[in-house]
C-alpha positions as CSV (number, residue, x, y, z in Angstrom):
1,X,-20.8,34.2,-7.6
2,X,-19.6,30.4,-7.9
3,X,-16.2,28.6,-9.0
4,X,-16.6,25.7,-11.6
5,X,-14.4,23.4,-12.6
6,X,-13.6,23.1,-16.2
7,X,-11.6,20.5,-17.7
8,X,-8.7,21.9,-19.7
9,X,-8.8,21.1,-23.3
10,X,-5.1,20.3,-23.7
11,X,-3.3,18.6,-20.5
12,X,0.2,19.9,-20.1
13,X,2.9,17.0,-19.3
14,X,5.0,19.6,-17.8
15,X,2.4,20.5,-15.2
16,X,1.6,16.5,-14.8
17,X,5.1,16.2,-13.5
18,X,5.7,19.6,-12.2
19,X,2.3,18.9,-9.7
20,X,3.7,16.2,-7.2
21,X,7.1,17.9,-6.6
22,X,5.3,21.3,-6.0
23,X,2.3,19.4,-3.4
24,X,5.4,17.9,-1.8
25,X,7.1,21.5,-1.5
26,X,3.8,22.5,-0.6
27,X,3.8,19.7,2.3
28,X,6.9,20.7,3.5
29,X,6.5,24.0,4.0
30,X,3.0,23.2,5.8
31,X,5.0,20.5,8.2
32,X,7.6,23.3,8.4
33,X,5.5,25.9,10.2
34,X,3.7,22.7,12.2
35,X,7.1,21.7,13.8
36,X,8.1,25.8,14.3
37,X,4.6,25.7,16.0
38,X,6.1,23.2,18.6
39,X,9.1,24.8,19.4
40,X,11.5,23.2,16.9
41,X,13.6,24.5,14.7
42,X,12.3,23.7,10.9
43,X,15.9,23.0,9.3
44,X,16.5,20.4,11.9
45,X,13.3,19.2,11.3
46,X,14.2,18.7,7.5
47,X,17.5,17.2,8.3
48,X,15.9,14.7,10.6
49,X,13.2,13.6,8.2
50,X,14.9,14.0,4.7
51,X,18.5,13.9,4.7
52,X,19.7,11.8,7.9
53,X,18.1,8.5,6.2
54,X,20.0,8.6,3.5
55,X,23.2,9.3,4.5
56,X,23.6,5.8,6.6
57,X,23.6,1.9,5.1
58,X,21.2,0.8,7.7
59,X,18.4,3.7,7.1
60,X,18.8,3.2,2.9
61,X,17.8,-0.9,3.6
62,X,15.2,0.2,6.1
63,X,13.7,2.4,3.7
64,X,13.7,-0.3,0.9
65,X,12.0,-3.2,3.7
66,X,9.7,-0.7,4.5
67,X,9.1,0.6,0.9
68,X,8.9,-3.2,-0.3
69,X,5.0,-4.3,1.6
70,X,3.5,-1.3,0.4
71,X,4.8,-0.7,-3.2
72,X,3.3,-4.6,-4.2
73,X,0.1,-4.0,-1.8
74,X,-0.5,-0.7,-3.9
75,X,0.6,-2.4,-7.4
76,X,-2.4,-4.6,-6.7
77,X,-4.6,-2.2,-5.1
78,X,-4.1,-0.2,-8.1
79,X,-6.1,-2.6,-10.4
80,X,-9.2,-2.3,-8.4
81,X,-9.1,1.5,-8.1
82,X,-8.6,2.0,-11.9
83,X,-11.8,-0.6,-12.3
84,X,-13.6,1.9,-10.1
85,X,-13.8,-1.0,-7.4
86,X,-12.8,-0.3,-3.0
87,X,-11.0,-2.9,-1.8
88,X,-10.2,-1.0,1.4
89,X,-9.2,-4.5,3.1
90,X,-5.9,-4.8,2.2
91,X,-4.3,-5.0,5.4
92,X,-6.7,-8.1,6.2
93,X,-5.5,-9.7,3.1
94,X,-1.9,-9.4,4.1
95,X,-2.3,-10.9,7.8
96,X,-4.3,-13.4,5.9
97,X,-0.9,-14.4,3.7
98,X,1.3,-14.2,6.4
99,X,-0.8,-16.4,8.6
100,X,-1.2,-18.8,6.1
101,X,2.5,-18.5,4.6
102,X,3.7,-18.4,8.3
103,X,2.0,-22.1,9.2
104,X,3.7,-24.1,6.1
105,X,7.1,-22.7,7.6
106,X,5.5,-23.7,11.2
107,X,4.2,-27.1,9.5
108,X,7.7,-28.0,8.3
109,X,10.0,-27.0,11.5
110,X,12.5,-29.2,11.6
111,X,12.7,-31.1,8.8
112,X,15.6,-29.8,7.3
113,X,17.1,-27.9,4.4
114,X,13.8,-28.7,2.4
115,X,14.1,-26.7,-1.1
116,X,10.2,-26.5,-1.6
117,X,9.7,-25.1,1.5
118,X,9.8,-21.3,1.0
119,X,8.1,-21.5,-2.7
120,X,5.6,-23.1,-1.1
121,X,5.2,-20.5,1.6
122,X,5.1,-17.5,-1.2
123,X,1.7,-19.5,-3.2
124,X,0.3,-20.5,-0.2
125,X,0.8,-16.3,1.0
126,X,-0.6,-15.4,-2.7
127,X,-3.6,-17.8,-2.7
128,X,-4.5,-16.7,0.9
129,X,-5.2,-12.8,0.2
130,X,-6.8,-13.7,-2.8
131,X,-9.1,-16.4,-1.6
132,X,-9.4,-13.6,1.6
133,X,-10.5,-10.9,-1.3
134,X,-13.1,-12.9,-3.4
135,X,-15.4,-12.9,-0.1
136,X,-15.9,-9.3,-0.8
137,X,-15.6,-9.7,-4.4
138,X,-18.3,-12.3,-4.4
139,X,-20.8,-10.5,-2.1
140,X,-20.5,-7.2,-4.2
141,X,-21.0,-9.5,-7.3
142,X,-24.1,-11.6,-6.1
143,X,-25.6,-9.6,-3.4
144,X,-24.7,-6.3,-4.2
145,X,-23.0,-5.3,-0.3
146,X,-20.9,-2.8,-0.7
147,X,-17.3,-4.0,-1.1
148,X,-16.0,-1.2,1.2
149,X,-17.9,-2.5,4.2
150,X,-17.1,-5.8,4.0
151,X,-13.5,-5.6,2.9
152,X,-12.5,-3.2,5.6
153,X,-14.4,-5.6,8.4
154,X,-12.9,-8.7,7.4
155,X,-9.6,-6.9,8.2
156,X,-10.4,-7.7,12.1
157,X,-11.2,-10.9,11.6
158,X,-8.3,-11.8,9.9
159,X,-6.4,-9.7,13.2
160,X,-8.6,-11.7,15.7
161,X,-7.9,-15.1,13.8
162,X,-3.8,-14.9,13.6
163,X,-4.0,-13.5,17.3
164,X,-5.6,-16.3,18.2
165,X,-2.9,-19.1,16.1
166,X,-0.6,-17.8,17.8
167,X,-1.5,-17.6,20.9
168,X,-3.1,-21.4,20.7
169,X,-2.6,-23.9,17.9
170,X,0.6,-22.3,16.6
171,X,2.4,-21.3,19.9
172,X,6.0,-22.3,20.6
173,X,5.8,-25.2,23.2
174,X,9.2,-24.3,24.2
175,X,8.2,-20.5,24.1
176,X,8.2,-19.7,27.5
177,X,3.9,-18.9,26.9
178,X,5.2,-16.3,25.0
179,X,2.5,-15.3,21.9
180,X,4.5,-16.4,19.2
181,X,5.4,-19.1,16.7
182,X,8.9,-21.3,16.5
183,X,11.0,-19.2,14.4
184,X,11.2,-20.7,10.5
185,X,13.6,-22.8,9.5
186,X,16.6,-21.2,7.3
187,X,14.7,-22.7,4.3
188,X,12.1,-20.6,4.9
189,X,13.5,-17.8,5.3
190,X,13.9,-15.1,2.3
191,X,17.6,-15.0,1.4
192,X,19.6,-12.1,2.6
193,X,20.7,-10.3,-0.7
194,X,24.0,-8.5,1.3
195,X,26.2,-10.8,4.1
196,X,25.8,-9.9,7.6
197,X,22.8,-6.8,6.6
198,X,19.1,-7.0,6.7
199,X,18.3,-6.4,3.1
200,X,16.4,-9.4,1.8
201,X,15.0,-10.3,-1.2
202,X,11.2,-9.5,-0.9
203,X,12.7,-5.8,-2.1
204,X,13.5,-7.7,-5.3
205,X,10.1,-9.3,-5.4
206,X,8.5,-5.6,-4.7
207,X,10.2,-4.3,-7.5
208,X,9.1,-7.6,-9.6
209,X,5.9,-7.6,-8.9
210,X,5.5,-3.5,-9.9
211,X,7.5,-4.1,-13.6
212,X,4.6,-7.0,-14.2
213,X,1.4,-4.6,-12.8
214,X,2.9,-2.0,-15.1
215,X,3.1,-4.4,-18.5
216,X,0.0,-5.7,-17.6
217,X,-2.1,-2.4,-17.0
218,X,0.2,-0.7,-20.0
219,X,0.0,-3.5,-22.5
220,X,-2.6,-6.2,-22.4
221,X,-6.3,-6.4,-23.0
222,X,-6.8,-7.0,-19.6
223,X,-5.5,-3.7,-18.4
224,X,-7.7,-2.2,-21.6
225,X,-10.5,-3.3,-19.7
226,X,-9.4,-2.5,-16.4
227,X,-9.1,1.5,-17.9
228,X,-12.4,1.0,-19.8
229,X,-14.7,-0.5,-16.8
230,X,-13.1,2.4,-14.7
231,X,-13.8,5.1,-17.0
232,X,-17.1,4.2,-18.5
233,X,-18.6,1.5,-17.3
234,X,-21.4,1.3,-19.7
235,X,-19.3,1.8,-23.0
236,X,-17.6,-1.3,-21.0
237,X,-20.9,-2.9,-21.5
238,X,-20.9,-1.9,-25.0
239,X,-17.6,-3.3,-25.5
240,X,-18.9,-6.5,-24.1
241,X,-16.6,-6.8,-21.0
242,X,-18.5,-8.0,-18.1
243,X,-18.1,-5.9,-14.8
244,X,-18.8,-8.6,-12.4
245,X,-16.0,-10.8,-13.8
246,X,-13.6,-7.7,-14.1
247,X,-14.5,-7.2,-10.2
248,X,-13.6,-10.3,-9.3
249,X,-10.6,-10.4,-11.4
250,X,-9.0,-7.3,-9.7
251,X,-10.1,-8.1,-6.2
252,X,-8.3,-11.3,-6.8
253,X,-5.0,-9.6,-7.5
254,X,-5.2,-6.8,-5.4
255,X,-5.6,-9.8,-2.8
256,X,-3.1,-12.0,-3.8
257,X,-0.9,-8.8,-3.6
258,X,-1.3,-8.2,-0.6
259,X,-1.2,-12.0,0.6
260,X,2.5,-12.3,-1.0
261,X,3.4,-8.4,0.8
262,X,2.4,-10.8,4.0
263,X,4.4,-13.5,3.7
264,X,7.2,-11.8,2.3
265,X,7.0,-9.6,5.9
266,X,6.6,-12.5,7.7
267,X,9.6,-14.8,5.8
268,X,11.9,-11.9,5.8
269,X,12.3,-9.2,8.3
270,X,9.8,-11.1,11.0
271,X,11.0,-14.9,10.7
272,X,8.3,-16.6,12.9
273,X,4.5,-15.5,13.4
274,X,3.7,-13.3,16.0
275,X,0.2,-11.0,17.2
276,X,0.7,-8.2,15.0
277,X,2.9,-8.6,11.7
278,X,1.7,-5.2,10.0
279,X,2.5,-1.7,11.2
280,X,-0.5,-1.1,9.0
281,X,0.8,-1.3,5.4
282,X,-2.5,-2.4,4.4
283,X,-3.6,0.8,4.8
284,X,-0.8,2.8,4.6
285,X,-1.0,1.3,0.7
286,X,-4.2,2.9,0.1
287,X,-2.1,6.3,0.4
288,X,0.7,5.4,-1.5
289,X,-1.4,4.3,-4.5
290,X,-3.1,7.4,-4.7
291,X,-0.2,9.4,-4.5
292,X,2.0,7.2,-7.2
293,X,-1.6,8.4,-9.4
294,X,-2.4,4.3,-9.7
295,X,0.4,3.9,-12.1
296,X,2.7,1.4,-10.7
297,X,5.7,3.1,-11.6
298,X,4.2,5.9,-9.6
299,X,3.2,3.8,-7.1
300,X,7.4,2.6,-6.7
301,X,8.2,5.7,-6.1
302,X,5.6,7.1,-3.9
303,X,6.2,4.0,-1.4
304,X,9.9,5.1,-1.1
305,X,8.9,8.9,-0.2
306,X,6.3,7.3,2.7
307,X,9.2,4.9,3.8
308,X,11.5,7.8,4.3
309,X,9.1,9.9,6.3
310,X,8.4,6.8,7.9
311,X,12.0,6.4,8.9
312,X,12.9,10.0,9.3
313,X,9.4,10.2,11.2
314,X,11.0,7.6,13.6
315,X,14.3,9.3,14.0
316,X,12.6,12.9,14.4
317,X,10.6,11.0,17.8
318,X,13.8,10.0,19.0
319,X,16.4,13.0,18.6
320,X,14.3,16.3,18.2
321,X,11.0,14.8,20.6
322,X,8.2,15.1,18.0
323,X,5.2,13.0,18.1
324,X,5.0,10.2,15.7
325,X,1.5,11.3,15.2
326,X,3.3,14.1,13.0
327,X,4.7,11.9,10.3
328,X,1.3,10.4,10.0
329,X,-0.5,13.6,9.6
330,X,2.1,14.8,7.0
331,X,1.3,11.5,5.2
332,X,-2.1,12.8,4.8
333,X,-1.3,16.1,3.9
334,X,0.7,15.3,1.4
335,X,-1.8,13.4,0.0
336,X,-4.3,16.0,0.0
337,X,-2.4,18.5,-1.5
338,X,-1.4,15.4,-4.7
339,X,-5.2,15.2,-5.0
340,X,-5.5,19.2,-5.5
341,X,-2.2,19.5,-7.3
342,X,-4.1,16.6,-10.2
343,X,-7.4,18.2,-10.0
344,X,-5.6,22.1,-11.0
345,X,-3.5,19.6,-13.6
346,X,-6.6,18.8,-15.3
347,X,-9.1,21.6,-14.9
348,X,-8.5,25.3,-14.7
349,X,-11.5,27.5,-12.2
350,X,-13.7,29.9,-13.8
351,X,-15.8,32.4,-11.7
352,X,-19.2,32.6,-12.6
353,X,-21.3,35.8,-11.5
354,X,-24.4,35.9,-10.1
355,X,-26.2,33.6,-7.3
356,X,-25.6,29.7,-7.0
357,X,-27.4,28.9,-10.3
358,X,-25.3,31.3,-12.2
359,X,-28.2,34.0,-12.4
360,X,-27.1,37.1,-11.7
361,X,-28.5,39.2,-9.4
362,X,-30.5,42.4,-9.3
């Protein structure tokens, strides 16, 4: 006896948007009986992870900063999944923006209330992750290495090469040797969008950013071909789109993406460059793109449920003692169970008698 797969011949939309909520129900319930496992009571567990962030000001902005980096990483990562192409670098891409971003507001210190400064800091961010995403773009294209290597190396050297700015060329001289940058100019900072709070406006950039991806991958040719190289590559062919130039297209947003989450990270809540500017959104992305199913609007609000396990993950360590290891592992499990929820969405199991060829047996 075997299970197959078969694809459903009519997809219901009430089951498409009935399957998240019941894999995160699902993920609860599993993280529920984890926590009882450790001696703490599940209700305070939910309380502490679900409800306490938002019922204070301060959580609600933390979960927008923290929601902001990964919703546009994942916007841009998005193109390059649905064209069937693993940028898994993403987190290289954004210390790559930052660092680059981070030296025009170094290169300026000083100079005053220059206008230009800040827009200047966002293109050179933008052009950074994507000029940081065409070297694996360009070796899948010409020499056929496999983008996932490559991408997810060059994350360490992009690590290794802001560590070292920092702690050399771009150090404070009047830093104390501390590893760190002078602090950026009000100029180029991102302008605080509430007085005297930490809400600034690379949430509204975020949310700009995943309005364009959707119009883009919704209503242009351009996102046609995205969908068409993704699905069938060699109707693609047919259609006369060209795969390489589609892979370098989409590494070069999902880049420049990820350069402007760095920059905004580094311009905003940061304000100076520093060793590590990433908690790991770069990766972190890769999750919340799969579970927002690739569609930016998805993708929106997928990054605000990781944010709030993120914060409530935080507040759990601190008042109920559970490791932080915990929230991470629900992140994972809750992506699993997204994954199985599609697949049961889309297909329905039939048992086949017999052995594994589907002959029955004597």
């Amino acid at each position: 006896m075997r299970l197959d797969l078969v694809p459903r011949t009519r997809r219901s939309a009430v089951l498409d948007i009935l399957s998240p909520a019941l894999a995160f129900v699902a993920a609860v319930i599993v993280g529920g009986l984890a926590v009882a496992a450790l001696g703490v009571s599940p209700g305070a567990a939910f309380v502490t992870y679900f409800v306490a962030p938002l019922s204070e000001v301060w959580s609600l902005q933390e979960i927008a900063l923290k929601a902001a980096p990964l919703a546009l990483i994942a916007s841009g990562l998005a193109f390059c999944y649905r064209a069937n192409v693993w940028n898994i670098g993403a987190e290289g891409q954004f210390v790559a923006g930052g660092l680059a971003g981070g030296w025009v507001g170094v290169a300026t210190h000083g100079m005053g209330g220059l206008p230009w400064v800040l827009p200047a800091m966002l293109v050179a961010g933008t052009l950074a992750g994507a000029a940081y995403a065409m070297i694996p773009a360009v070796l899948k294209v010409r020499l056929h290495v496999s983008e996932i290597l490559t991408s997810l190396m060059l994350v360490y050297v992009a690590q290794l090469l802001l560590d070292y700015m920092v702690r050399g060329p771009l150090r404070d001289p009047a830093g104390y040797n501390f590893p760190q940058s002078v602090g950026f100019d009000a100029a180029a900072r991102l302008p605080y969008l509430m007085e005297g709070e930490t809400l600034h406006a690379g949430v509204l950039v975020a949310v700009l950013a995943v309005g364009l991806a959707t119009v883009v991958l919704a209503r242009t040719l351009f996102g046609f071909e995205v969908r068409v190289v993704g699905v069938s590559p060699r109707a693609a062919r047919f259609a006369g789109f060209s795969e390489a130039r589609l892979t370098l297209a989409v590494f070069a947003i999902s880049g420049g993406a990820a350069g402007l989450a760095g920059i905004v990270e580094v311009a905003g809540k940061i304000g100076q460059l520093q060793p590590e500017i990433s908690p790991g959104y770069g990766f972190t992305a890769i999750i919340v793109a799969f579970l927002g199913r690739l569609s930016p609007p998805g993708i929106l609000v997928a990054a605000l449920v990781i944010a709030l396990t993120t914060i409530g993950g935080e507040g759990a360590q601190i008042d109920l003692k559970l490791p932080l290891d915990l929230t991470r592992a629900f992140q994972g499990l809750l992506l699993g169970l997204v994954l199985g929820a599609d697949v049961f969405a889309g297909y329905h199991v039939r048992i086949v008698p017999g052995g594994p060829s589907g002959r029955t047996t004597s």
